[in-house]
N, C-alpha and C positions, 0 to 999 in steps of 0.2 A: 595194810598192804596185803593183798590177795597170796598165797603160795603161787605156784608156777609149776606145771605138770606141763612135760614133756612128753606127746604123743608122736609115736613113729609107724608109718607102715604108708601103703599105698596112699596116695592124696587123688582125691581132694578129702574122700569119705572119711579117713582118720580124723584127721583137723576139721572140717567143716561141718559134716553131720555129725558126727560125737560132740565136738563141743556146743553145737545148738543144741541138740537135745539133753543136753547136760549141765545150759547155763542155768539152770537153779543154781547149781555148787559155788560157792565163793572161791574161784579158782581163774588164774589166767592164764589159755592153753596155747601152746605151742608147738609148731606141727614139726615135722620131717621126715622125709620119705628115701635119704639117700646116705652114705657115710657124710659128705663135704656139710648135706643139713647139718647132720646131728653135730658133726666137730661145730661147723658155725653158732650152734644153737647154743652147744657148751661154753664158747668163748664168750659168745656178747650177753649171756645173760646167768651171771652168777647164784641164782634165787632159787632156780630148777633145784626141787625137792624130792623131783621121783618120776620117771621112763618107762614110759608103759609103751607097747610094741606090742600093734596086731598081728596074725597069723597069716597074714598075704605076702609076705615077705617071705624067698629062698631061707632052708634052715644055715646055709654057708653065712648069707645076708645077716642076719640074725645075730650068729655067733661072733661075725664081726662088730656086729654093732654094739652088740655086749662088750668086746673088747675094746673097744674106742671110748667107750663109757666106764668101762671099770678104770683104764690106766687115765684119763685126763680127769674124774669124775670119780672117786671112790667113794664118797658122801652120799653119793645119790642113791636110790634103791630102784632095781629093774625090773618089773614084771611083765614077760611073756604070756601073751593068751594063748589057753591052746585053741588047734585048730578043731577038734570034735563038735564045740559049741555053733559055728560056724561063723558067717560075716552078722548074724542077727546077734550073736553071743557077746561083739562088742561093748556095746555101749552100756550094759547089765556089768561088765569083766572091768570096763574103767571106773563105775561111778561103786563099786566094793573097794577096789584098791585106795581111790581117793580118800572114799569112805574111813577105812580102816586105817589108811597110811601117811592121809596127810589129817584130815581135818580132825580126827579122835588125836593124834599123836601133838594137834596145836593147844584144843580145849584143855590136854591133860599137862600141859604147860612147861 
């Protein structure tokens, strides 16, 4: 069974073109771009290993979203891209995190 990364930020480009250009990785992705996503995404899919969150998102937006993740979701791990890298900086910002956080942390067992 694939891990399950939670991407959040503006749609379609979060979820559609990050996870195209990213389905080499053994990962099955799931989008959200609003609080009501991310709570729904939390509920119905227990497996979500880790929330990444682009930089297109309000920093209030953000801080909320962290907070709706941290108190229903502790387990999970959140990382913020910044915005310096810009919108090309994505898909480089997701497949390190996956990299480092999901798929080294399943091989090392």
């Amino acid at each position: 069974m694939k891990p399950v990364v939670l991407l959040i930020g503006k749609l379609p480009n979060v979820i559609g073109d990050v996870a195209r250009q990213l389905d080499h990785l053994p990962i099955q992705w799931l989008g959200a771009h609003d609080q009501d996503e991310v709570r729904h995404q939390l509920e119905a899919e227990p497996r979500i290993t880790c929330a990444i969150m682009g930089a297109g998102l309000d920093d209030t937006i953000r801080g909320e979203l962290v907070r709706i993740i941290a108190a229903r979701r502790p387990d999970i791990c959140i990382h913020l891209k910044d915005r310096a890298s810009g919108p090309e900086g994505l898909v480089p910002f997701v497949e390190r995190v996956v990299q480092s956080q999901v798929l080294e942390r399943l091989e090392r067992g």
